[in-house]
Structures are given as C-alpha cells and as structure tokens.
C-alpha positions as MATLAB code, in Angstrom:
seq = 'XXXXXXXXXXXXXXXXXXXXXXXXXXXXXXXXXXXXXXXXXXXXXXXXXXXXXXXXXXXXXXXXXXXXXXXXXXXXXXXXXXXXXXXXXXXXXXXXXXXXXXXXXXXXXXXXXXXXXXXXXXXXXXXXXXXXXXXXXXXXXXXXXXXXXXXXXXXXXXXXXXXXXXXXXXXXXXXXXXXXXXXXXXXXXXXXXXXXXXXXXX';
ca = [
      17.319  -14.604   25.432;
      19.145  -17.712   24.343;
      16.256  -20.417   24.680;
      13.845  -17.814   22.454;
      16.912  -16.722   19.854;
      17.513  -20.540   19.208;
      13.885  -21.703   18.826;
      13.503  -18.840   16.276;
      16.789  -20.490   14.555;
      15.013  -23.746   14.207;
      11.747  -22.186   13.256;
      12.659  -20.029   10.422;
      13.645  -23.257    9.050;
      10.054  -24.242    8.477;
       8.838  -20.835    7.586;
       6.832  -20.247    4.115;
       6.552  -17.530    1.710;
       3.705  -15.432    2.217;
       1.233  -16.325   -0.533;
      -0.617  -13.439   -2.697;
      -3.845  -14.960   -3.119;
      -6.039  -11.495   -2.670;
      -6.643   -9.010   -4.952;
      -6.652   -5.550   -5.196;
      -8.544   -3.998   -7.552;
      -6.989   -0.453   -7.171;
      -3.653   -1.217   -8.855;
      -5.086   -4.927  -10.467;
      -2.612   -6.718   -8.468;
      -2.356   -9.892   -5.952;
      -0.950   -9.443   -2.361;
      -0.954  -11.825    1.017;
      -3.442  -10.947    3.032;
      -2.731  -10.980    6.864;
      -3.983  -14.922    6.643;
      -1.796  -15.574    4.153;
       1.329  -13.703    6.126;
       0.341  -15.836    9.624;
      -0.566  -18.934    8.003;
       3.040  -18.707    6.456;
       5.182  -18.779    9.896;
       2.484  -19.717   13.032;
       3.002  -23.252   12.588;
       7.215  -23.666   13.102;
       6.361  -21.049   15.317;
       4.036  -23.087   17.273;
       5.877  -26.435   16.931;
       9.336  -24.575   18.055;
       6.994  -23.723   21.423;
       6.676  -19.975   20.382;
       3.952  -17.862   20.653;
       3.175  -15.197   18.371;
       1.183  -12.157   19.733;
       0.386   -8.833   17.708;
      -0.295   -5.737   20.371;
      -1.598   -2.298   19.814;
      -0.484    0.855   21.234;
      -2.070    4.346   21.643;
      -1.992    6.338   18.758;
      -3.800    9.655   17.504;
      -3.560    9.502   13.822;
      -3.233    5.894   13.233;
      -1.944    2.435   14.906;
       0.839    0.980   16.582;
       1.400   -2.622   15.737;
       4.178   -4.568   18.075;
       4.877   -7.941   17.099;
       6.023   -9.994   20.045;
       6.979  -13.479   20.204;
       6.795  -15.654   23.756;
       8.779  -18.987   24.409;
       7.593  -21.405   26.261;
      10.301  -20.953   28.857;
       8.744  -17.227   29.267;
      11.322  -15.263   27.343;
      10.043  -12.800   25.130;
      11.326  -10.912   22.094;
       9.379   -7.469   20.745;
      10.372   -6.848   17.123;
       9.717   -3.161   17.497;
       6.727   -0.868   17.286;
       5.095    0.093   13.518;
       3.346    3.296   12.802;
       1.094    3.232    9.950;
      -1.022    6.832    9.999;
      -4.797    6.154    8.584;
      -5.579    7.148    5.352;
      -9.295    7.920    7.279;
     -10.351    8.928   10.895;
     -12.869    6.409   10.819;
     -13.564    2.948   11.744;
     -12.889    1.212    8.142;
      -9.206    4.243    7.767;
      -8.371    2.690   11.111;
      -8.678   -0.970   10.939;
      -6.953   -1.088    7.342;
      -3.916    0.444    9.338;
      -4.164   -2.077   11.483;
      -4.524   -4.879    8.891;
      -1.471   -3.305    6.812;
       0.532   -2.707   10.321;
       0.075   -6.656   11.362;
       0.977   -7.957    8.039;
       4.027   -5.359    7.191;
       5.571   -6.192   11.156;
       4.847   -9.757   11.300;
       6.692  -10.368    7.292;
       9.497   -8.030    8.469;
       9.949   -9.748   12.028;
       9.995  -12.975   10.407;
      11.894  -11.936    7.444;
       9.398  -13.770    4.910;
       8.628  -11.998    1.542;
       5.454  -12.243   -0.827;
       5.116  -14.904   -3.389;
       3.076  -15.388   -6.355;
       1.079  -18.345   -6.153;
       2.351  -20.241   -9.325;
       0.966  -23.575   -8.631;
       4.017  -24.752   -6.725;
       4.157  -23.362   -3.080;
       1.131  -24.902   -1.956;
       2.070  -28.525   -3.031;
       5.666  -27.761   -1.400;
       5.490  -28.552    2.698;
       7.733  -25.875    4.014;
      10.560  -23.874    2.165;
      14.116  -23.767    4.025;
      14.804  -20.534    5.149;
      17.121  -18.213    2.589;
      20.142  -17.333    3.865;
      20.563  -14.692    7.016;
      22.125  -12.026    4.933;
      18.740  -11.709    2.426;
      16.374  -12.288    4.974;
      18.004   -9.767    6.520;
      17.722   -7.325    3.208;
      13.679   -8.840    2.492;
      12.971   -7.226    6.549;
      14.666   -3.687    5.869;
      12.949   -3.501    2.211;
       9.545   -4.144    3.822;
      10.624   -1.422    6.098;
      11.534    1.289    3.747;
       8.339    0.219    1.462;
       6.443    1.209    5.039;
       7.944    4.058    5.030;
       7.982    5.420    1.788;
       3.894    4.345    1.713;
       2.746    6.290    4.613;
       5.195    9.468    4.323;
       2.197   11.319    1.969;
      -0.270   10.528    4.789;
       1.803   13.455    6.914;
      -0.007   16.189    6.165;
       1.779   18.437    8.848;
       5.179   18.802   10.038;
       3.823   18.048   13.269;
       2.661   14.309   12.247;
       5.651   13.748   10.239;
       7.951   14.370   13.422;
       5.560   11.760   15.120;
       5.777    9.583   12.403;
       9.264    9.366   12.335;
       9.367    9.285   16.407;
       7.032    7.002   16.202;
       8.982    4.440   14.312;
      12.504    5.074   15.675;
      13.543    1.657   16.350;
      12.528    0.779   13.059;
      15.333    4.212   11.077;
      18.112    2.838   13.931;
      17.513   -0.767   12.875;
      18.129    0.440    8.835;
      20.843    2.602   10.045;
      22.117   -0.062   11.315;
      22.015   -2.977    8.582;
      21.800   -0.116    5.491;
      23.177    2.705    5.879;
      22.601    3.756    2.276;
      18.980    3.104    2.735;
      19.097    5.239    5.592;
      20.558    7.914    4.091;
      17.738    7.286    1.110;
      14.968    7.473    4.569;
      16.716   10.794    5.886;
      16.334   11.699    2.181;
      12.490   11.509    1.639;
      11.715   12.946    5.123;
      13.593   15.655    4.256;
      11.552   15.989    1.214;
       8.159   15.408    2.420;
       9.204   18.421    5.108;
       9.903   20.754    1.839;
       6.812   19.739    0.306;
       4.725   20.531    3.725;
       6.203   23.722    4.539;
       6.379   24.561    0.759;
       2.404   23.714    1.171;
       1.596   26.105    3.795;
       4.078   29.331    2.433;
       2.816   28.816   -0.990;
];
C-alpha cells in the first residue's frame, strides 16, 4: 500500500473545496452537487496516476456506495462501504440515495468540505490541502451528519440494526478518531430504538 498511500499524499495537495453551486429549494440553501464533489479531487487524482471508482452493493432498503481508489501500479484502497436507506422504494427514492451516498463517501474519503462560492475559489487553481488533523475532523463530521440524516428513515428495529451493520466500518472508524462522537452515535441509536419500540407499544 505504499505506492497508493503516497500518491494520495501528493494528491490531496491539489485537491479543491467542493463548490455549492445547486440549490435546494426545500430548506432555500446551496450544496455541491456530486459534479461539484468529483470535479473538486478527479484531477490530482488523475495526474497522481489514481483512479477513482464509486461501486454499489446489494441492498434492500437503500444503497451501498464504496469509494475505491486504484494506482497505477494496481494497488487499491476501499474507503469503506456507506448505507444511505431511501426515503422512497422507487426509482427517483433510490437513485437520490445513490446521488447523496457518492457525494457524502467520495467528500469524506477525500476529506474535502463544502464551500460557498464567493467569487474566489473558481479564479484560485487548486487550494493546498488543510492540515491532516482537520481533514481528518471535516471526514468524521460528514460521517456523523450521514448518520444523524438517515437514522429517521429506520422505521423498524429491524432496519436500524442493518443500518448500523451496514455501516460498521464507518462507527469503528469514529470510534476510533472521536470517541466522544461515538459515544454521541451510540447515543442517537439508542434513541431512535426508544422512539421505535415506544412507536409500536404506544
């Protein structure tokens, strides 16, 4: 893994903020689209001969996003797997998932962040990377934002164990580099449990 870990040294370098140039009109606010989000990293990527790839995986009540980057020397890093449950079991509820899933894993593998587009990114070339340590923080917020989102789409305890099965790598990996936002995560899954059961006793 030392050819790939070094290339993705050199390329966060070169990486971009991810610019909010959509709008949605539910809560009048901007956000960067999944354009935005790739057009912000996929060229260091590319000139640092990485490969970016975004996978699926088999899912009943949603998608599995797995972003995966390939070296040129044929090493390969996986970022981990992302659950997002649909808000809908229907062909526009399931490829919004899969939208939000790409975007959410691809800014958290990279470690890039939304920016409002103020007049000044776009005439920038490339911002330097921040430092490791916030980069580091920006990945596990977007993480606990995914979380936090999708926990009211559980609408059994069932789903919620899933959920949470689903996107194990992603609790060990906050654990791991927050353990008070873990103990926050542990916090509203316990909660959303109370409100399910409290749901089908009441």
């Amino acid at each position: 893994m030392q050819k790939i870990a070094a290339a993705l040294v050199k390329a966060q370098k070169g990486f971009s903020p991810a610019i909010k140039t959509s709008n949605n009109p539910h809560f009048r606010s901007k956000y960067a689209d999944l354009s935005a989000c790739v057009e912000a990293v996929i060229d260091s990527l590319n000139d640092n001969g990485i490969a970016l790839l975004q996978m699926t995986h088999e899912c009943q009540d949603g998608v599995i996003v797995e972003t995966v980057f390939v070296h040129d020397s044929g090493e390969m890093l996986s970022a981990g797997k992302l659950h997002v449950p649909a808000a809908k079991h229907d062909p526009q509820g399931y490829g919004s998932a899969l939208t939000y899933g790409r975007r959410y894993s691809l800014m958290a593998a990279c470690g890039i962040a939304p920016e409002d587009d103020d007049g000044n990114a776009a005439s920038k070339p490339r911002l330097a990377v921040e430092p490791k340590d916030d980069s580091q923080d920006k990945s596990i917020k977007f993480l606990m934002d995914h979380y936090l989102a999708f926990l009211p789409a559980t609408k059994t305890v069932k789903s919620l164990n899933q959920f949470w099965k689903d996107n194990a790598e992603n609790a060990k990996r906050i654990e791991r580099e927050d353990p008070d936002k873990y103990i926050e995560l542990l916090g509203a899954f316990k909660k959303r449990k109370d409100e399910i059961e409290g749901a089908v006793n009441g």
